[in-house]
DSSP file (Angstrom, degrees, kcal/mol; ACC not computed):
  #  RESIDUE AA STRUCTURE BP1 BP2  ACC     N-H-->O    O-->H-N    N-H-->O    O-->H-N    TCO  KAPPA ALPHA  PHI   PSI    X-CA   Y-CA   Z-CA
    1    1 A X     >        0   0    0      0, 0.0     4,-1.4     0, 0.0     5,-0.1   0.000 360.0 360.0 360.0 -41.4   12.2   16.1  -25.6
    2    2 A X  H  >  +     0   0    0      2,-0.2     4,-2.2     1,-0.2     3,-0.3   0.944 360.0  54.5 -62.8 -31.8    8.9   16.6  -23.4
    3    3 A X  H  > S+     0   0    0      1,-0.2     4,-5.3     2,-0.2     5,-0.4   0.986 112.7  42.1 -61.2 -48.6    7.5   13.5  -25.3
    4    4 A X  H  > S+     0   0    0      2,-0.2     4,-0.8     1,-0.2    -1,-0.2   0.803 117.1  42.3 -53.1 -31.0   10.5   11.5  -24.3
    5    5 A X  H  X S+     0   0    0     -4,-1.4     4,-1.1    -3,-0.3    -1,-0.2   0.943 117.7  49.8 -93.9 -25.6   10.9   12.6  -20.8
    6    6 A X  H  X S+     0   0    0     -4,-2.2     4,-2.0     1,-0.2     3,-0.4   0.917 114.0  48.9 -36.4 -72.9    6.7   12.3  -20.5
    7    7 A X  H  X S+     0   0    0     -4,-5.3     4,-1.3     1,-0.2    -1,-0.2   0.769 106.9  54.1 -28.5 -48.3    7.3    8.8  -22.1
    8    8 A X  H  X S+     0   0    0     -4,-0.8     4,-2.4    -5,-0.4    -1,-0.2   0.840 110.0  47.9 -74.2 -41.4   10.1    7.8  -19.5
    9    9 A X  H  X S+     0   0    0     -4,-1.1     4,-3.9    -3,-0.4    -1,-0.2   0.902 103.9  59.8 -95.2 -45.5    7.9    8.6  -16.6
   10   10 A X  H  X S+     0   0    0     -4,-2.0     4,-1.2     2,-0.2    -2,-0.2   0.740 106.8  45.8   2.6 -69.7    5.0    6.7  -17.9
   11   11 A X  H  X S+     0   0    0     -4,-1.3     4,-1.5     2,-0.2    -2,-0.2   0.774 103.3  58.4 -95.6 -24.6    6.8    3.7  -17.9
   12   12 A X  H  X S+     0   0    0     -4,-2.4     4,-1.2     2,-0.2    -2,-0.2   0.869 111.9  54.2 -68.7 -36.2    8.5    4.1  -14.3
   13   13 A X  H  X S+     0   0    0     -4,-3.9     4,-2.7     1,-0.2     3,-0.5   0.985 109.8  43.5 -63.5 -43.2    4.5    4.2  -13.4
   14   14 A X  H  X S+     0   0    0     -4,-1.2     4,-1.4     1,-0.3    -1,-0.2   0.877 112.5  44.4 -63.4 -49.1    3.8    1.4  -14.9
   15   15 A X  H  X S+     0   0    0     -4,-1.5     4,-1.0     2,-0.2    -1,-0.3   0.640 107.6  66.7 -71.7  -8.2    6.3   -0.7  -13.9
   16   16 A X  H >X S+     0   0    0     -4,-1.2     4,-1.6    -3,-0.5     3,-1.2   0.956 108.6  36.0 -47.9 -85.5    5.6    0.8  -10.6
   17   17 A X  H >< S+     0   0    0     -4,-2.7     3,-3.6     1,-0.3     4,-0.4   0.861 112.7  58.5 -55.5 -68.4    2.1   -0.8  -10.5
   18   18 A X  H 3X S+     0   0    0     -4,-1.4     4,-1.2     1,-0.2    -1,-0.3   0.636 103.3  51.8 -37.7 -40.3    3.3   -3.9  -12.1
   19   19 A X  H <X S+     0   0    0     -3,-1.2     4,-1.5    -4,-1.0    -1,-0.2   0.789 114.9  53.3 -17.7 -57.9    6.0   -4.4   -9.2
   20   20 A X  H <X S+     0   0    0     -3,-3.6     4,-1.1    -4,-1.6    -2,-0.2   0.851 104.9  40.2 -55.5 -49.6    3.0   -4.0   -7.0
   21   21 A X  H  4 S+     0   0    0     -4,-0.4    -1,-0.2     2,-0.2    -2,-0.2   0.304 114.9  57.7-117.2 -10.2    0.6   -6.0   -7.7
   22   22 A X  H  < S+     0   0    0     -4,-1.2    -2,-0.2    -5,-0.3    -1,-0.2   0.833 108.3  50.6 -88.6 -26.2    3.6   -9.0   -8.4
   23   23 A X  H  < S+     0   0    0     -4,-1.5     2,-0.7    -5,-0.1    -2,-0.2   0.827 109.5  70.8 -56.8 -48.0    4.8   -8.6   -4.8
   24   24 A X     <  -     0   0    0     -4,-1.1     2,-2.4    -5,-0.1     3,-0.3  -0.582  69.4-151.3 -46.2  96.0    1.4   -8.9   -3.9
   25   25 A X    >>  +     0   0    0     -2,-0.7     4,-2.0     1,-0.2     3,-0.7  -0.203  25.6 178.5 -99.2  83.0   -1.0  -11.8   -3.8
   26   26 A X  H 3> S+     0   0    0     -2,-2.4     4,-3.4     1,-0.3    -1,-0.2   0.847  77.4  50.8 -25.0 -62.4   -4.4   -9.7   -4.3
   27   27 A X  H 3> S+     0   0    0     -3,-0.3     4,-1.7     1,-0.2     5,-0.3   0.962 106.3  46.8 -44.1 -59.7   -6.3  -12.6   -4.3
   28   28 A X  H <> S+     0   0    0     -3,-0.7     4,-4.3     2,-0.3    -2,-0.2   0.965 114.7  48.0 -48.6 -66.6   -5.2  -14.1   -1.5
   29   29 A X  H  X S+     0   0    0     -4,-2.0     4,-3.4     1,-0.2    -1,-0.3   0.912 112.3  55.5 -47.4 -51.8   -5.5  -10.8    0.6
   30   30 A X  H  < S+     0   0    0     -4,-3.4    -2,-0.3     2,-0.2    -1,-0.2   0.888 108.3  42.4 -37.5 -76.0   -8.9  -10.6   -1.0
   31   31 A X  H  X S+     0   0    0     -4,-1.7     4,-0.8     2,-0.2     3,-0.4   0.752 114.6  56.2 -17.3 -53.4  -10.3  -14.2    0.2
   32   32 A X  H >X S+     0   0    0     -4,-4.3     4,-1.8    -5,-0.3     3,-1.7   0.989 113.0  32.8 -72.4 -57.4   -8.8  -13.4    3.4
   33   33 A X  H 3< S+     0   0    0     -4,-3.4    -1,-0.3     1,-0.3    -2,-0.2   0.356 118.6  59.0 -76.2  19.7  -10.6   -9.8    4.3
   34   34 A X  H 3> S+     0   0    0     -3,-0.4     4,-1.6    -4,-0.2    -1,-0.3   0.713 110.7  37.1 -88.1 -62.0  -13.4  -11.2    2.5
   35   35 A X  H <X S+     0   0    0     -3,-1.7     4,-1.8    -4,-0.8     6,-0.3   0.545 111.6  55.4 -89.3 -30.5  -13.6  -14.2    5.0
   36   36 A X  H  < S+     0   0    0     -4,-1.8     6,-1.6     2,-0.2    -1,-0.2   0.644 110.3  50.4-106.7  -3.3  -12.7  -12.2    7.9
   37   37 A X  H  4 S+     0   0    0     -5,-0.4    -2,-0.2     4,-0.2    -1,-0.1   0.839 112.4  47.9 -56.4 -45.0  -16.2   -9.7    6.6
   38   38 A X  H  < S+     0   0    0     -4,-1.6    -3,-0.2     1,-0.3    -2,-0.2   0.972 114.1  46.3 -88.9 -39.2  -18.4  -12.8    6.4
   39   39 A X  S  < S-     0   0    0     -4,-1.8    -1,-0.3     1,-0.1    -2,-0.1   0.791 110.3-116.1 -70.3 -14.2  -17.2  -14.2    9.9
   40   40 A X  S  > S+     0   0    0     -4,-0.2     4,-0.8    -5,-0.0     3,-0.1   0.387  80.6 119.9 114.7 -26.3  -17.6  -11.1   11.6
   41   41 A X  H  >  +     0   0    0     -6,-0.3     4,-1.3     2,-0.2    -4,-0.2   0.719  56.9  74.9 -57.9 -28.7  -13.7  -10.6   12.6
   42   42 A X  H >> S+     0   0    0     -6,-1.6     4,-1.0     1,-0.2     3,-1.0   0.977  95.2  53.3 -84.6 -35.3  -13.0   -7.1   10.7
   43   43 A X  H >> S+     0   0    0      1,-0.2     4,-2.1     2,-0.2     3,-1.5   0.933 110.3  40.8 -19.2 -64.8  -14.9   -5.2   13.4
   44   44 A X  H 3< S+     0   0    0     -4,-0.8     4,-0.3     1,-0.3    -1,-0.2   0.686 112.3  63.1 -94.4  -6.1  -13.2   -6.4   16.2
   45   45 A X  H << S+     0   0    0     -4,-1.3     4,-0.5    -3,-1.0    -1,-0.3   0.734 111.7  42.5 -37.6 -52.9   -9.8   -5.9   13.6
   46   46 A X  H << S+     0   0    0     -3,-1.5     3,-0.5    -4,-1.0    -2,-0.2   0.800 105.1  57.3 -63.2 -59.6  -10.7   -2.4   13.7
   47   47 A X  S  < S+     0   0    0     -4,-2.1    -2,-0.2     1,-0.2    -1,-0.2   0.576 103.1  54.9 -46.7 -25.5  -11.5   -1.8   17.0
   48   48 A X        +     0   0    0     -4,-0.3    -1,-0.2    -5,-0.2    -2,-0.2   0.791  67.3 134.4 -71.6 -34.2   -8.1   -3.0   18.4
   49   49 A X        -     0   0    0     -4,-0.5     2,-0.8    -3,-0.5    -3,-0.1   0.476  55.7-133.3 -20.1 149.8   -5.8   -0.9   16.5
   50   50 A X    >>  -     0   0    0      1,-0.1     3,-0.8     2,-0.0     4,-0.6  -0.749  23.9-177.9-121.2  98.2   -3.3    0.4   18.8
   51   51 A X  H 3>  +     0   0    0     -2,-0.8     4,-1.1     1,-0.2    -1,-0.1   0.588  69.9  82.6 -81.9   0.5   -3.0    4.3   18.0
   52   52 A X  H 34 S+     0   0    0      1,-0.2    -1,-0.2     2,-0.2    -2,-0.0   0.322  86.9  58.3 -87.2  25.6    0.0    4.9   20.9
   53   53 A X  H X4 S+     0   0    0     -3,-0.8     3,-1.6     2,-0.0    -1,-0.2   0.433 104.8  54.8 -92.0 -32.8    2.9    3.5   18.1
   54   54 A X  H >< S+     0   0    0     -4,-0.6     3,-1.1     1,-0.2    -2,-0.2   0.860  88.6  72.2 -74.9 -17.9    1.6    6.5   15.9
   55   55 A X  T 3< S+     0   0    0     -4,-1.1    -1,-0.2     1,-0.3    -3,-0.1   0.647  92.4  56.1 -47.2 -28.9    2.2    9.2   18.5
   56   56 A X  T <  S+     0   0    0     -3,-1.6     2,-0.3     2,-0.1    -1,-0.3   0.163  79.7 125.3 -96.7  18.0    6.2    8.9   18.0
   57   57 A X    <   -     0   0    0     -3,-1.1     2,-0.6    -4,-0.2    -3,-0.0  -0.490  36.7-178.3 -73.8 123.2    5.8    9.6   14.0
   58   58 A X        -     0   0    0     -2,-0.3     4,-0.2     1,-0.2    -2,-0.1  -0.996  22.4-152.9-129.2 145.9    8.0   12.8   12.9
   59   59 A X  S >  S+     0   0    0     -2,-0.6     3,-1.8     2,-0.2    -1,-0.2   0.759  86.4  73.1 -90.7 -23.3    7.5   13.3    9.5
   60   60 A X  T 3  S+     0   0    0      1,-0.3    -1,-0.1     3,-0.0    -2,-0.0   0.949  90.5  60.6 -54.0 -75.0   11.3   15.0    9.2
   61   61 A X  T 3  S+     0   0    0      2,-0.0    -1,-0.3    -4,-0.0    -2,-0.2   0.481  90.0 104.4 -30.8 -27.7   12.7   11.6    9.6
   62   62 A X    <   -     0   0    0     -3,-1.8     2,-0.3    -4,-0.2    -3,-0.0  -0.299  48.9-173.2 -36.7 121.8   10.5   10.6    5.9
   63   63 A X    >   -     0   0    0     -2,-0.0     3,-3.1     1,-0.0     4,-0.1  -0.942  35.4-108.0-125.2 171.7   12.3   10.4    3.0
   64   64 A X  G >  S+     0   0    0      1,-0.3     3,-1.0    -2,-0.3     4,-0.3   0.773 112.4  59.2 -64.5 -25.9   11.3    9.9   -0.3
   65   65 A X  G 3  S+     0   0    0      1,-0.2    -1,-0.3     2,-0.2     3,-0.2   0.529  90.2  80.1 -42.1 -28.5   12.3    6.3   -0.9
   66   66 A X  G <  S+     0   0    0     -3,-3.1    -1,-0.2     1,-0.2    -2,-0.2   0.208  94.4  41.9-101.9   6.2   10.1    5.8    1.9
   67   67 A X    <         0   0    0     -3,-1.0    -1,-0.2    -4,-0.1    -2,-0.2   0.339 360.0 360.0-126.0 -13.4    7.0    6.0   -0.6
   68   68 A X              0   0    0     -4,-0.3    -2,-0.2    -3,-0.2    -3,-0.1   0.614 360.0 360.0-126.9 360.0    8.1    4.1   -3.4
């Protein structure tokens, strides 16, 4: 029974990651922050972030759906 439920859970990771990385176009994302290193852009990417949206964050309002 552990092997099976072990098994079970396994395969939700894995089809997890697969999910991911098909929603995703890695490359693409890659090229781009790649591209936006060699010009000189992810600094000033970084430096802008705007930390007054994160201030209103309540973690009660999280649910677990909210991760996966």
């Amino acid at each position: 029974m552990k092997t099976i439920i072990k098994g079970a859970i396994a395969i939700l990771i894995i089809l997890g990651a697969v999910k991911t990385f098909q929603e995703h176009d890695v490359a693409a994302e890659t090229k781009h922050y790649y591209q936006q290193f060699k010009d000189g852009e992810i600094l000033q990417n970084i430096e802008n972030v705007n930390f007054d949206s994160f201030k209103n964050i309540s973690v009660d309002d999280f649910i677990p759906a909210d991760f996966f």
